[in-house]
One Martini backbone bead per residue (centre of mass of N, CA, C, O) as a GRO file, in nm:
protein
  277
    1UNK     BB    1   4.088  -1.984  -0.080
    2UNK     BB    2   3.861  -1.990   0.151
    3UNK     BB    3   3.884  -1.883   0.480
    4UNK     BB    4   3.708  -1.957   0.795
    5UNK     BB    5   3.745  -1.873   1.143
    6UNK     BB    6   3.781  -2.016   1.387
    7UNK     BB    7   3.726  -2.051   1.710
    8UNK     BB    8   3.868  -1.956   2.028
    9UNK     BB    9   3.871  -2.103   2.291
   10UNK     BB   10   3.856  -2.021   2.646
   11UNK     BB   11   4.037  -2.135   2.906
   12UNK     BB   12   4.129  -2.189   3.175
   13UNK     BB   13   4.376  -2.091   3.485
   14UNK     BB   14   4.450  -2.331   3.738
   15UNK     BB   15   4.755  -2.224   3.852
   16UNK     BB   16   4.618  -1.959   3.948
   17UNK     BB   17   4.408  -1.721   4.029
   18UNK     BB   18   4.080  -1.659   4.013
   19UNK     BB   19   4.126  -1.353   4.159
   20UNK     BB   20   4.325  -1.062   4.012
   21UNK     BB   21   4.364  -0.768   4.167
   22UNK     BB   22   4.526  -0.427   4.055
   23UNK     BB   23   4.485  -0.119   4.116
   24UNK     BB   24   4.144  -0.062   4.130
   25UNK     BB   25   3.949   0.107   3.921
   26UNK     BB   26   3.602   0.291   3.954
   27UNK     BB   27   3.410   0.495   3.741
   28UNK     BB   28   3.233   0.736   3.689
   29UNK     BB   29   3.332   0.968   3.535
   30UNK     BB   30   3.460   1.105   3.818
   31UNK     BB   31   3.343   0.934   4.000
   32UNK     BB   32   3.459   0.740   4.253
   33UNK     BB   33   3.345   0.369   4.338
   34UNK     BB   34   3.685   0.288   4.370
   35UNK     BB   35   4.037   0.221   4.468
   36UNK     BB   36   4.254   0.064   4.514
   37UNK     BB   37   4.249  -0.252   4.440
   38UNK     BB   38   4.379  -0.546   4.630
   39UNK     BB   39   4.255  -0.886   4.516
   40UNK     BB   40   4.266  -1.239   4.636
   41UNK     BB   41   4.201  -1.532   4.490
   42UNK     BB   42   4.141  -1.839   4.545
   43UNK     BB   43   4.123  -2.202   4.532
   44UNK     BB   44   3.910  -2.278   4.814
   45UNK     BB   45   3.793  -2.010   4.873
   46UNK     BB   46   3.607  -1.835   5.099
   47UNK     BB   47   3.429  -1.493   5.074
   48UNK     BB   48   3.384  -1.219   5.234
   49UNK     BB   49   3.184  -0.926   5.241
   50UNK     BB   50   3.221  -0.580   5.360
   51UNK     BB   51   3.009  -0.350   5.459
   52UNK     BB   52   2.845  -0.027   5.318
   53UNK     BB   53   2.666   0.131   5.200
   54UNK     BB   54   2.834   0.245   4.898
   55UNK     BB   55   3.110   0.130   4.925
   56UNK     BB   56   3.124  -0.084   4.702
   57UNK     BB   57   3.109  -0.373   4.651
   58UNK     BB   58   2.969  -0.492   4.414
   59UNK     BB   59   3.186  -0.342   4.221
   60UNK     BB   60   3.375  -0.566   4.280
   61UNK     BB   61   3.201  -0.767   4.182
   62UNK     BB   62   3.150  -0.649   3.879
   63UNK     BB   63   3.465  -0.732   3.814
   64UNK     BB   64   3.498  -1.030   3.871
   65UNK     BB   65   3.259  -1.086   3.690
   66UNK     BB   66   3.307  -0.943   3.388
   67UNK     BB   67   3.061  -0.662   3.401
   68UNK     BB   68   3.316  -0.464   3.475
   69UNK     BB   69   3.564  -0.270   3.398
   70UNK     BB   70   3.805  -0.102   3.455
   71UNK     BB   71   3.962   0.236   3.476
   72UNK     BB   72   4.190   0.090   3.632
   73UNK     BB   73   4.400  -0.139   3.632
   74UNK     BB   74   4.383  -0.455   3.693
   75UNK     BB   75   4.193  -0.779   3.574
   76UNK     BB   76   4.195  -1.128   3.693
   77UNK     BB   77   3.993  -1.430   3.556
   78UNK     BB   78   4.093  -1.734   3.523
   79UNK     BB   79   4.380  -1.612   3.395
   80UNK     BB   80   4.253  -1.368   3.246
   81UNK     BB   81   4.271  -1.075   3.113
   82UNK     BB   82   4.100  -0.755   3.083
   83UNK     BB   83   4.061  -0.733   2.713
   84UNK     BB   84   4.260  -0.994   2.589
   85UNK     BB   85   3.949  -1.151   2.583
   86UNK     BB   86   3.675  -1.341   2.570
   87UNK     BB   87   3.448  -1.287   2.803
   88UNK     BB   88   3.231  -1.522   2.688
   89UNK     BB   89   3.416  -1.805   2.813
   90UNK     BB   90   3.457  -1.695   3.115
   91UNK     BB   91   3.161  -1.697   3.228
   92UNK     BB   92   3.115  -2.019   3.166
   93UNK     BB   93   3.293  -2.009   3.481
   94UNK     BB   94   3.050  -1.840   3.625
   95UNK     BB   95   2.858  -1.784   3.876
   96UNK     BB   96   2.526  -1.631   3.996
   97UNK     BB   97   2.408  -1.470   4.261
   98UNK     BB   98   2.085  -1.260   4.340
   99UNK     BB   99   1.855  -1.144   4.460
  100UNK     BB  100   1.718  -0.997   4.200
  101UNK     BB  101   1.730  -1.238   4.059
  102UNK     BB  102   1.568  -1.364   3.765
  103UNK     BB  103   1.407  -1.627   3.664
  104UNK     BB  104   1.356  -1.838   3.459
  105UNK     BB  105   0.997  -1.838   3.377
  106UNK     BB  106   0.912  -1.905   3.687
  107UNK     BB  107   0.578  -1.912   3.599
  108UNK     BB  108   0.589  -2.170   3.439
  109UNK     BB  109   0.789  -2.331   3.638
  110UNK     BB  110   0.992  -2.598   3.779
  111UNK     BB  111   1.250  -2.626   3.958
  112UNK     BB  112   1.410  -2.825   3.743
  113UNK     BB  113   1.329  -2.645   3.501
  114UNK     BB  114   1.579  -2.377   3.620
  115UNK     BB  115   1.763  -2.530   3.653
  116UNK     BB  116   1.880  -2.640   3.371
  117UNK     BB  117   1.920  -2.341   3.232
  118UNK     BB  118   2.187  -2.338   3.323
  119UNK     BB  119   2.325  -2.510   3.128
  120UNK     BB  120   2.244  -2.316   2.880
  121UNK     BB  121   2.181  -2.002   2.989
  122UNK     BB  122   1.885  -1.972   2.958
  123UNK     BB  123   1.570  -1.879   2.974
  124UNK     BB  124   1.490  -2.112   2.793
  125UNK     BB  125   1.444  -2.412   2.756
  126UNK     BB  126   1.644  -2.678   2.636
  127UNK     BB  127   1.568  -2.997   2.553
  128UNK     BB  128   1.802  -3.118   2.339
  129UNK     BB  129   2.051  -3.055   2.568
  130UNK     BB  130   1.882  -3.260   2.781
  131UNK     BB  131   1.967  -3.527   2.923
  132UNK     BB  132   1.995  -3.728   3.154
  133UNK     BB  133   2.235  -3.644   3.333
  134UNK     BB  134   2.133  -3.356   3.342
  135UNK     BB  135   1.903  -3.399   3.470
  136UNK     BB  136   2.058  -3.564   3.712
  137UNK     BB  137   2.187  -3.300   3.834
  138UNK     BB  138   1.945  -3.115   3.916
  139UNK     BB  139   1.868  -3.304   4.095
  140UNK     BB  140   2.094  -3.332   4.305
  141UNK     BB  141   2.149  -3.030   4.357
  142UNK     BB  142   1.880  -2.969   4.493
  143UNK     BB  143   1.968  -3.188   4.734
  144UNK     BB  144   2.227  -3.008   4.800
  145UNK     BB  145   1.996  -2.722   4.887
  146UNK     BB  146   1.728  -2.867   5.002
  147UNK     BB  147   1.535  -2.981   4.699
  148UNK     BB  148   1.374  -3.224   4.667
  149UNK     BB  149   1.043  -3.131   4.691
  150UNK     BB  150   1.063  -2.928   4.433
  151UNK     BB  151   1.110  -3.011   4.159
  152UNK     BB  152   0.721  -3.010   4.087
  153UNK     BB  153   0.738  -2.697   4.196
  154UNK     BB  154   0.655  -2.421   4.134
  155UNK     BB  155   0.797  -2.148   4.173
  156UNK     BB  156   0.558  -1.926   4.212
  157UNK     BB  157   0.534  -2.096   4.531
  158UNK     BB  158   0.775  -2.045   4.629
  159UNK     BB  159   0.973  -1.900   4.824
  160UNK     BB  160   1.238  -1.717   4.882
  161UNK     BB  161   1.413  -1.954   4.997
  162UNK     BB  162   1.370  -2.136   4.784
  163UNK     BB  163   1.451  -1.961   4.551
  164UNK     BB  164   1.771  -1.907   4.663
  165UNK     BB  165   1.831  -2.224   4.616
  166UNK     BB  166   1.797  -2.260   4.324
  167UNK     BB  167   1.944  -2.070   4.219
  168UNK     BB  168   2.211  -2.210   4.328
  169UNK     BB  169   2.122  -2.475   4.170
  170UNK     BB  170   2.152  -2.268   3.866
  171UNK     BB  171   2.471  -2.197   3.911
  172UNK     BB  172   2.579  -2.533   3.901
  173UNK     BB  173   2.537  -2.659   3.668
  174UNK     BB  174   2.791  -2.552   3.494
  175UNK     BB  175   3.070  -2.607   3.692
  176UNK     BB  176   3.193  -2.375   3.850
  177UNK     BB  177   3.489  -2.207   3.947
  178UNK     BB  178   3.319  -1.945   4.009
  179UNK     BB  179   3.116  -1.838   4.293
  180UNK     BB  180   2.873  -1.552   4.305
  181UNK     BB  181   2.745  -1.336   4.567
  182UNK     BB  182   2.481  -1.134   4.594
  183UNK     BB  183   2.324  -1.079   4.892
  184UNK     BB  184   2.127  -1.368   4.923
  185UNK     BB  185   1.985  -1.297   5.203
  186UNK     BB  186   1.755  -1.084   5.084
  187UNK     BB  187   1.441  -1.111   5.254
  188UNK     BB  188   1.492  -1.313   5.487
  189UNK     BB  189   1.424  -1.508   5.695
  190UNK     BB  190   1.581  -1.721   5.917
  191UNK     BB  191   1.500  -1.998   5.802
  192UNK     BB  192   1.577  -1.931   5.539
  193UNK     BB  193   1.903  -1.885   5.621
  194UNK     BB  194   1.949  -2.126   5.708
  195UNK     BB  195   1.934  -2.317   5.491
  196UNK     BB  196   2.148  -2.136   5.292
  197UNK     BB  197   2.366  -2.199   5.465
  198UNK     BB  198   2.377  -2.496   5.452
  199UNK     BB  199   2.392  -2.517   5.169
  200UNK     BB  200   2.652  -2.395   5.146
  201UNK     BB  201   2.816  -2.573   5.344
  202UNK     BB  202   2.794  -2.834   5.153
  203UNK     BB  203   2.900  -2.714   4.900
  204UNK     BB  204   3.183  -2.744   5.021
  205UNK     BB  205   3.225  -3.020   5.064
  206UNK     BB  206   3.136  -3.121   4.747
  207UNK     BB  207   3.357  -2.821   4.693
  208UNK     BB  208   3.591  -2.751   4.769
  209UNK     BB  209   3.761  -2.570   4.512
  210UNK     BB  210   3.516  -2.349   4.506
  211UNK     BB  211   3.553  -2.036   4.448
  212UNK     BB  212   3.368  -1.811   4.694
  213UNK     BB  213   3.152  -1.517   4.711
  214UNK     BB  214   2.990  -1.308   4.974
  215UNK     BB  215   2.766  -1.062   4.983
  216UNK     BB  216   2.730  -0.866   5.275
  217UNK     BB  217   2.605  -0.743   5.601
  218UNK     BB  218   2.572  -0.955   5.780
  219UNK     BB  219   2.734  -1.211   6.041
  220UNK     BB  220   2.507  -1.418   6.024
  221UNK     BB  221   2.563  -1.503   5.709
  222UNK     BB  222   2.821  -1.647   5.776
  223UNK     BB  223   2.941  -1.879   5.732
  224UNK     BB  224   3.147  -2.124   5.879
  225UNK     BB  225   3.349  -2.182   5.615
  226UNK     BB  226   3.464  -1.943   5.599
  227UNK     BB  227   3.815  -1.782   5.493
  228UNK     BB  228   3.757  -1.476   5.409
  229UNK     BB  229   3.807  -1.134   5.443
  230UNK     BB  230   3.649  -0.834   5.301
  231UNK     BB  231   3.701  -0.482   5.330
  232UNK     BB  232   3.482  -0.158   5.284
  233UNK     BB  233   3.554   0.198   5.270
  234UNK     BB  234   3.502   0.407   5.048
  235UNK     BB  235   3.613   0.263   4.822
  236UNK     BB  236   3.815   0.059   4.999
  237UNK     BB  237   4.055  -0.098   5.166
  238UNK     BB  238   4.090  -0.218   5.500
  239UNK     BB  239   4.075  -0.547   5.481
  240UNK     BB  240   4.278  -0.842   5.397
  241UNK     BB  241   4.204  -1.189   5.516
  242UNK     BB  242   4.175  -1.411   5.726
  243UNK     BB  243   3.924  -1.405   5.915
  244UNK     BB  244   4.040  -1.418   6.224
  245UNK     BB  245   4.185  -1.143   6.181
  246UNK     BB  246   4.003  -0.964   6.052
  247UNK     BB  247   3.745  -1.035   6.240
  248UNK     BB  248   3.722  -0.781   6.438
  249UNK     BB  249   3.661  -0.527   6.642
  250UNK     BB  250   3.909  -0.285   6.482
  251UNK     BB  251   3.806  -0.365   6.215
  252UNK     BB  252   3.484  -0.336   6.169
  253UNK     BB  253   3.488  -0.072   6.278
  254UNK     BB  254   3.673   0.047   6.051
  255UNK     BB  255   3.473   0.023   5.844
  256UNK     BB  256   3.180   0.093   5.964
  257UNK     BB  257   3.214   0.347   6.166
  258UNK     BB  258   3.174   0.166   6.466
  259UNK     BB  259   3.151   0.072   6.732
  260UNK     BB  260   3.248  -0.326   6.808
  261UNK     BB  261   3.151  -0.634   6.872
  262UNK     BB  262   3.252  -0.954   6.839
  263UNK     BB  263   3.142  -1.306   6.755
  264UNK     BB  264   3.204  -1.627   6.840
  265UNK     BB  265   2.966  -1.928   6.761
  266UNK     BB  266   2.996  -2.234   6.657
  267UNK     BB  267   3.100  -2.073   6.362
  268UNK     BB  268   2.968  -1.789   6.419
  269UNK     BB  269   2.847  -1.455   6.353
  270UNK     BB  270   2.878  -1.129   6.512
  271UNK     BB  271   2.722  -0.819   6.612
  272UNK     BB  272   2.749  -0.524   6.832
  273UNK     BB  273   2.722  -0.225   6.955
  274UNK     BB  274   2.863   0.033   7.117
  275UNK     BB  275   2.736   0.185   7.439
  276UNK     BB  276   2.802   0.529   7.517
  277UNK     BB  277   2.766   0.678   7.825
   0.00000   0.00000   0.00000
């Protein structure tokens, strides 16, 4: 009698940290785009990344999020080495934000059926997936990103910002474990930044317990709510560990390469530089 070989469904392992590196490299070629790098997330942790342009950060984030092997070193992301799993069982445990990131067929839908779309993960609805349950949450999302006026709005007339919620929202329907941002603030005028803190920053209460990275430039970008940064300079760390800790005057300039002072007024991050008579 012939077998069929069911597939074997990887769940999260929720026992230890959401995301484990140890001496990860990744190489194009010969030329290294980060070396060494040893950082660990756990689950209620907000991290923030730092650095400059072509420092790592994207790379290190494309390896958290399993888009990306290391070329040495582990990376353990759910509880799972890469590698030894199928890592398509992994991602549906991922959400993923990016200012670059393509809206599914935002032309012609309304943000409550984009926001659907992470449900399914796919590029267009599946309708006959979608309960009234699974509407319903699309529908409370939106609220929580504070988009409940976009419900029947078509995407392609929404803003900048109004969009980079809705995406927030759209990463959230799966229930992910792991909710990574690359740059989410590119683009917005400071109306749409402070709505997107908003949104993050209220996520925080609604989902304590969420895991969640988010890659920027700007120290005004950092939610009030972040509890640790990673900064990165020529593709290493230069300093991880809680926010207060690491984000001083003396970490910031040696990331950045340029003497700053910091500051922290009601729970928000600023810097500018230190100009040398």
């Amino acid at each position: 009698m012939n077998r069929v070989n069911k597939p074997v469904f990887v769940q999260p392992n929720l026992d230890g940290p959401a995301v484990e590196l140890s001496g990860v490299e990744v190489h194009v070629g010969r030329v290294p785009l980060v070396s060494d790098v040893d950082w660990r997330v756990d689950y209620g942790q907000r991290w923030v990344v730092l650095g400059r342009n072509g420092a790592g950060k994207s790379t290190i984030l494309s390896v958290a999020s399993t888009q990306r092997f290391p070329s040495a070193g582990t990376a353990v992301v759910l509880g799972h080495r890469m590698g030894a799993v199928d890592l398509r069982d992994v991602r549906t445990h991922i959400g993923f934000v990016g200012a670059n990131q393509r809206l599914p067929d935002a032309e012609n839908h309304d943000a409550h059926t984009v926001v659907l779309t992470g449900h399914s993960g796919s590029v267009l609805p599946l309708w006959d997936r979608y309960d009234d349950a699974i509407r319903d949450r699309a529908s409370k999302l939106l609220e929580l990103v504070g988009c409940t006026e976009l419900r029947d709005r078509p995407v392609r007339v929404c803003s900048q910002g109004e969009r980079a919620r809705v995406r927030l929202a759209r990463a959230l329907m799966a229930d992910p474990l792991l909710l990574l941002l690359d740059e989410p603030f590119a683009g917005l005028d400071l109306p749409g930044r402070e709505d997107l803190l908003m949104a993050l920053e209220n996520l925080t209460l609604a989902q304590p317990e969420l895991a969640t990275v988010t890659v920027t430039h700007h120290l005004e970008e950092i939610p009030s709510t972040a509890t640790h940064a990673l900064m990165v300079r020529r593709g290493k760390v230069t300093a991880a560990g809680p926010i207060d800790e690491v984000l001083t005057d003396e970490g910031l300039s040696a990331c950045y390469e340029r003497d700053v002072e910091v500051h922290r007024i009601n729970g928000r991050w600023a810097a500018h530089a230190i100009r040398r008579s």
